[in-house]
C-alpha positions as CSV (number, residue, x, y, z in Angstrom):
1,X,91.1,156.2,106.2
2,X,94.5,157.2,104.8
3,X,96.3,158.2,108.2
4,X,95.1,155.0,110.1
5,X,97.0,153.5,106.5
6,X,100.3,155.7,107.0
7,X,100.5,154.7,110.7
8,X,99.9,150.9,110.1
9,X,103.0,151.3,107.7
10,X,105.2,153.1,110.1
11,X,104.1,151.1,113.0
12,X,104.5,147.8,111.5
13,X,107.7,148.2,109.6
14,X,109.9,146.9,112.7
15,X,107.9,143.8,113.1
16,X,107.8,142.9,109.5
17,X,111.3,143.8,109.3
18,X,112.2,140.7,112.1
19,X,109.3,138.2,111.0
20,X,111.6,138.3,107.1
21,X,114.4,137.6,109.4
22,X,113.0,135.0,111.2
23,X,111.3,133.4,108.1
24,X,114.7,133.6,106.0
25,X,116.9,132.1,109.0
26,X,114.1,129.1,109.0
27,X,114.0,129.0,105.3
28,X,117.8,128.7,105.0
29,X,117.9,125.9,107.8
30,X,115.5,123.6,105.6
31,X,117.4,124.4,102.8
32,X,120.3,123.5,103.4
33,X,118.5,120.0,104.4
34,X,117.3,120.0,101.1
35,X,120.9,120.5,99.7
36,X,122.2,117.6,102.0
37,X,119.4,115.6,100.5
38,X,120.5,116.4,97.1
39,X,123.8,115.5,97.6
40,X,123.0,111.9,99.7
41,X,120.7,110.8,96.5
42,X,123.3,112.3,94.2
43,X,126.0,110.7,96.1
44,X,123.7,106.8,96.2
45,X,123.6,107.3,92.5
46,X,127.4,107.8,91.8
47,X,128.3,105.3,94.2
48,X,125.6,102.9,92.0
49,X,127.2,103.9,88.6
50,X,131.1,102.7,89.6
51,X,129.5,99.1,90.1
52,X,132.1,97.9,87.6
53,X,130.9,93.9,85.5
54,X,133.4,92.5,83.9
55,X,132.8,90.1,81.1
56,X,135.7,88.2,80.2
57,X,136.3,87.1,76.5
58,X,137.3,83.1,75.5
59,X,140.5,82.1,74.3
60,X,140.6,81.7,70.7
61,X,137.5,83.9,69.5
62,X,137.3,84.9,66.4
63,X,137.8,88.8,65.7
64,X,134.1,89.1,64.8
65,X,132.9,87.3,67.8
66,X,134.5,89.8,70.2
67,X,133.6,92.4,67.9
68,X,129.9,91.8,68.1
69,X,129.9,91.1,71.7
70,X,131.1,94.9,72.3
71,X,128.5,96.0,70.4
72,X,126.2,94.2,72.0
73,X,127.4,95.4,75.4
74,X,127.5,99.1,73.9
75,X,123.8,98.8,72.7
76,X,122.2,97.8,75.9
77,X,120.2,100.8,78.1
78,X,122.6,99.5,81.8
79,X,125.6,100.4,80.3
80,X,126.7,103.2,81.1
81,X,130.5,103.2,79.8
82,X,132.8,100.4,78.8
83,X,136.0,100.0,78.1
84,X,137.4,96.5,76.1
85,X,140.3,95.5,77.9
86,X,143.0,93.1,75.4
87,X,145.1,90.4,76.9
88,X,148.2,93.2,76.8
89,X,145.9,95.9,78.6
90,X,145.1,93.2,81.4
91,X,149.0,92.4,81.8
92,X,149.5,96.4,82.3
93,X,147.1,96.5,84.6
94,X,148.1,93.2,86.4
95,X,151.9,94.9,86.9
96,X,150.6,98.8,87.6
97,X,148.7,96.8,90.6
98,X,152.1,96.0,91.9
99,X,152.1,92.4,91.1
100,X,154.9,90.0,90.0
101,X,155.7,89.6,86.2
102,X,155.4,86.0,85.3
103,X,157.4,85.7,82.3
104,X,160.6,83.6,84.0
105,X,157.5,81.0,84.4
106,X,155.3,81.1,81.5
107,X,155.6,81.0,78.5
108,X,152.3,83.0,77.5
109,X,149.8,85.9,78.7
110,X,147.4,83.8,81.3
111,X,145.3,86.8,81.5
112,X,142.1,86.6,79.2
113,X,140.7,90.1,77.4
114,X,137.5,91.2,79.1
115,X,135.2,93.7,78.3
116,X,134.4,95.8,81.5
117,X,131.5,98.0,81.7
118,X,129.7,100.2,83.9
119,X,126.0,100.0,85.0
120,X,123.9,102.7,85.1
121,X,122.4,103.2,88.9
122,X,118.5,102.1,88.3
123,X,120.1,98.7,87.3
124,X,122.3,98.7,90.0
125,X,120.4,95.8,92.3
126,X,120.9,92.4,93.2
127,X,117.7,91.0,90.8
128,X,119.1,93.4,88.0
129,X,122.2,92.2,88.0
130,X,121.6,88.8,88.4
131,X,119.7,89.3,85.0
132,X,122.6,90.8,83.1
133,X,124.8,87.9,84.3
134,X,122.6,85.2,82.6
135,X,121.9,87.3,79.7
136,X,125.2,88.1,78.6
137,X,126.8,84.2,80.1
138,X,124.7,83.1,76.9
139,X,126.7,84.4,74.3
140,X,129.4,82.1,72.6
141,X,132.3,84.8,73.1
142,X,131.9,84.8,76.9
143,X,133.8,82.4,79.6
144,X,132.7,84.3,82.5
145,X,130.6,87.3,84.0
146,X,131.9,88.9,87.7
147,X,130.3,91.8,89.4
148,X,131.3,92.6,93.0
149,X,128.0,90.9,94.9
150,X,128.1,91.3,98.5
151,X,129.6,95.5,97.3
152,X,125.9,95.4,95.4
153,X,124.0,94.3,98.1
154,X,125.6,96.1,100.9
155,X,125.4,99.4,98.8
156,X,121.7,99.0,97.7
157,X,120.7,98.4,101.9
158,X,123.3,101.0,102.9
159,X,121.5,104.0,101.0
160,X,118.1,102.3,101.3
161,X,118.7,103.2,105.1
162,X,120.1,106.8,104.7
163,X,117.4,107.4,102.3
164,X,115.0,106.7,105.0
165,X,116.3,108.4,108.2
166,X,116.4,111.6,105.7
167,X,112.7,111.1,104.6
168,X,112.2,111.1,108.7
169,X,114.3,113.8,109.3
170,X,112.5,116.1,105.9
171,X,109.6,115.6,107.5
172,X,110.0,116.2,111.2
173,X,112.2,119.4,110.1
174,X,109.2,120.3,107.9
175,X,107.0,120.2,110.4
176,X,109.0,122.1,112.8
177,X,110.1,124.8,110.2
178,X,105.4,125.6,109.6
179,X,105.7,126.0,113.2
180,X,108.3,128.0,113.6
181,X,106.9,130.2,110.7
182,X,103.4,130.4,111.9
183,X,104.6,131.4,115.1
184,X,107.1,134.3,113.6
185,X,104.2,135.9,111.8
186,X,102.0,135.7,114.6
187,X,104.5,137.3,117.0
188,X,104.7,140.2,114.0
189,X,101.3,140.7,113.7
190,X,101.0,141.1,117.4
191,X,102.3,144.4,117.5
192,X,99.2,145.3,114.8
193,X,96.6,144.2,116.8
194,X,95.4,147.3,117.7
195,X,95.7,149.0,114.7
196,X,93.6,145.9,112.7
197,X,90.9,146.3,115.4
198,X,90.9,150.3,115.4
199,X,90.5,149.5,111.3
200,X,87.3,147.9,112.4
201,X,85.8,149.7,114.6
202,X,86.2,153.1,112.3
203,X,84.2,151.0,109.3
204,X,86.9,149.2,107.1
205,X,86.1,146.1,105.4
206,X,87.5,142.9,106.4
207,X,88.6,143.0,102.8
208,X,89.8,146.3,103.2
209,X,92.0,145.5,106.2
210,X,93.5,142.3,105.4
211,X,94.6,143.1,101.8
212,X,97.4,145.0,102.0
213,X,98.9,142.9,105.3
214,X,98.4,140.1,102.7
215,X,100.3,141.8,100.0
216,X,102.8,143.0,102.5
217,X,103.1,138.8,103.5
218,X,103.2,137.3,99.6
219,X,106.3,140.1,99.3
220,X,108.0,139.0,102.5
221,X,107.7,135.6,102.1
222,X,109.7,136.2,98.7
223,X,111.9,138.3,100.2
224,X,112.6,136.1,103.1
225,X,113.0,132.9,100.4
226,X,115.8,134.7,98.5
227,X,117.6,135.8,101.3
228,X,117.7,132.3,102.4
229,X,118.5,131.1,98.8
230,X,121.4,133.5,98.7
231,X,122.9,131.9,102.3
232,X,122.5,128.7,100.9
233,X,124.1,128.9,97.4
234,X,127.3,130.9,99.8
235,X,127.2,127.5,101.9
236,X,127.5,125.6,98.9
237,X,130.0,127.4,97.3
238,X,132.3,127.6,100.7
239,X,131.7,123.7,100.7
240,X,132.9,123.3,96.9
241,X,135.6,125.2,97.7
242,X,136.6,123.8,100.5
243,X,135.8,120.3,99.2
244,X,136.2,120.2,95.4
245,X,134.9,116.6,94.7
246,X,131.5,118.0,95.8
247,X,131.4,120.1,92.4
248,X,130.7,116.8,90.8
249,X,127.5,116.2,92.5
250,X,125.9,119.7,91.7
251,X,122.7,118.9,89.9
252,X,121.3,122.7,88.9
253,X,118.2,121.3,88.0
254,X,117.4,120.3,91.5
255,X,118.9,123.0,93.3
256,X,116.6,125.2,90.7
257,X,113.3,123.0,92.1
258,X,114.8,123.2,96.1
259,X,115.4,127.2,95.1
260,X,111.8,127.3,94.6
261,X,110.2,125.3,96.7
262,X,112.1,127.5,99.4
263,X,110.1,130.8,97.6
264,X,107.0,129.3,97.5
265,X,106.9,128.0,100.9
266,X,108.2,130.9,102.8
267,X,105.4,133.0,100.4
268,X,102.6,130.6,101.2
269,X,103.2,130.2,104.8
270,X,104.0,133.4,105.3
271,X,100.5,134.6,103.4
272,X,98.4,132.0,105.4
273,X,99.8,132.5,109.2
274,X,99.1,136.6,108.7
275,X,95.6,136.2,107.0
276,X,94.9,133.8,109.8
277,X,96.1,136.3,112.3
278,X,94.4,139.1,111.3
279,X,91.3,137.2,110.7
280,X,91.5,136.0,114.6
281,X,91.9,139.5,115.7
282,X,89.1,140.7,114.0
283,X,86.7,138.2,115.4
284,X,88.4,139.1,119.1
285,X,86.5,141.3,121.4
286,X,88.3,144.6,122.5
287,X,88.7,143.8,125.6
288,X,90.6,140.0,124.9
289,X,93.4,142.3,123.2
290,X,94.9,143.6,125.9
């Protein structure tokens, strides 16, 4: 039984060589889908979190009042950061925008202070919002409460809509990429054919014969998956580099799932589509091989 071993592993080193080619090139191709996804829900959330309110303060309240009605912005779990703006700030703000000084024709700032927050992106929907704007219109220190509507409701149906075209797209390419897989390792195994059935016919085990293909597919599949993780995490440096902003939207935690994901499917596909094959060409007559 040990030469029929040492000429398996010479004669099948080619063929596995080209299916972890095959299944890295695949592998890299749905991860950098994954990335894109990444990015898109990463993107949907920052876009969600510059939703700027701004609550503006009435004329003539009391120190204390405006005090407690920061604090009360601070404390609340949509805020994400805030900024009080005074009646001075506004002015700067007013003239940095390019506008007209009015101080030939009043007398006095018209501008009222205003405390100007930003939401974090689970609260950033029409129904949320419309919430925050009663709630805080309540309060004795507040004149008014002014969020950007129609920006909120086109945003929300704008990424509603990418988010589902990619959810169609994942799972078509997902689909696609099993196929592609299951059809690499069958094309590698192939070229074994002969050697599984000669295996047989000499007195080896079904165990016997498909263990160490099925070794030899848990280690490619790994093998393919980092070679695919390394093309990837290039891609994504080249497009950092190239695009710096992007740097913002890295999230290691979810590259580290997507990293994985990409080893266990290229280990799992790879180990089921060769146990499968040489399953089938056991059951095959000697004949049907040819």
């Amino acid at each position: 039984m040990a030469q029929p071993g040492k000429g398996y592993a010479k004669r099948s080193t080619p063929s596995y060589v080209m299916a972890i080619i095959g299944v890295s090139v695949v592998l890299f191709l749905l991860g950098i889908l994954g990335w894109i996804v990444i990015n898109a829900n990463k993107l949907g959330e920052y876009f969600k979190e510059n939703v700027e309110v701004r609550v503006y303060v009435r004329e003539n309240v009391s120190a204390k009042d405006s005090a407690a009605l920061v604090n009360y912005i601070s404390s609340q779990p949509y805020t994400k950061s805030y900024e009080y703006v005074t009646k001075e700030l506004a002015k700067q703000k007013y003239l940095a925008d390019g506008n007209k000084d009015w101080g030939a024709v009043l007398d006095k700032n018209p501008l009222p202070a205003s405390v100007n927050f930003k939401i974090r992106s689970q609260y950033a929907t029409t129904d949320s919002l419309t919430k925050i704007q009663a709630d805080l219109s309540q309060n004795i220190a507040v004149s008014d409460v002014q969020y950007n509507q129609s920006l909120v409701a086109n945003l929300n149906t704008i990424i509603n809509k990418i988010s589902l075209i990619l959810l169609i797209v994942v799972v078509v390419i997902s689909v696609l990429v099993i196929i592609l897989i299951d059809n690499t390792i069958r094309l590698a195994m192939f070229s074994n054919r002969f050697l599984i059935k000669t295996m047989q016919m000499v007195g080896a085990t079904r165990w016997f014969i498909a263990k160490p293909m099925d070794i030899r597919a848990l280690i490619n599949g790994a093998i393919s998956g980092i070679i695919a993780i390394a093309g990837i995490v290039g891609i994504i440096f080249l497009a950092e580099r190239w695009l710096p902003e992007m740097r913002a939207l890295r999230d290691y935690t979810l590259l580290g799932g997507l990293f994985i994901v990409i080893i266990l499917f290229g280990i799992g596909i790879s180990f089921f589509s060769t146990h499968r094959s040489v399953i089938k060409y056991l059951k095959m007559k000697l004949d049907d091989l040819y």
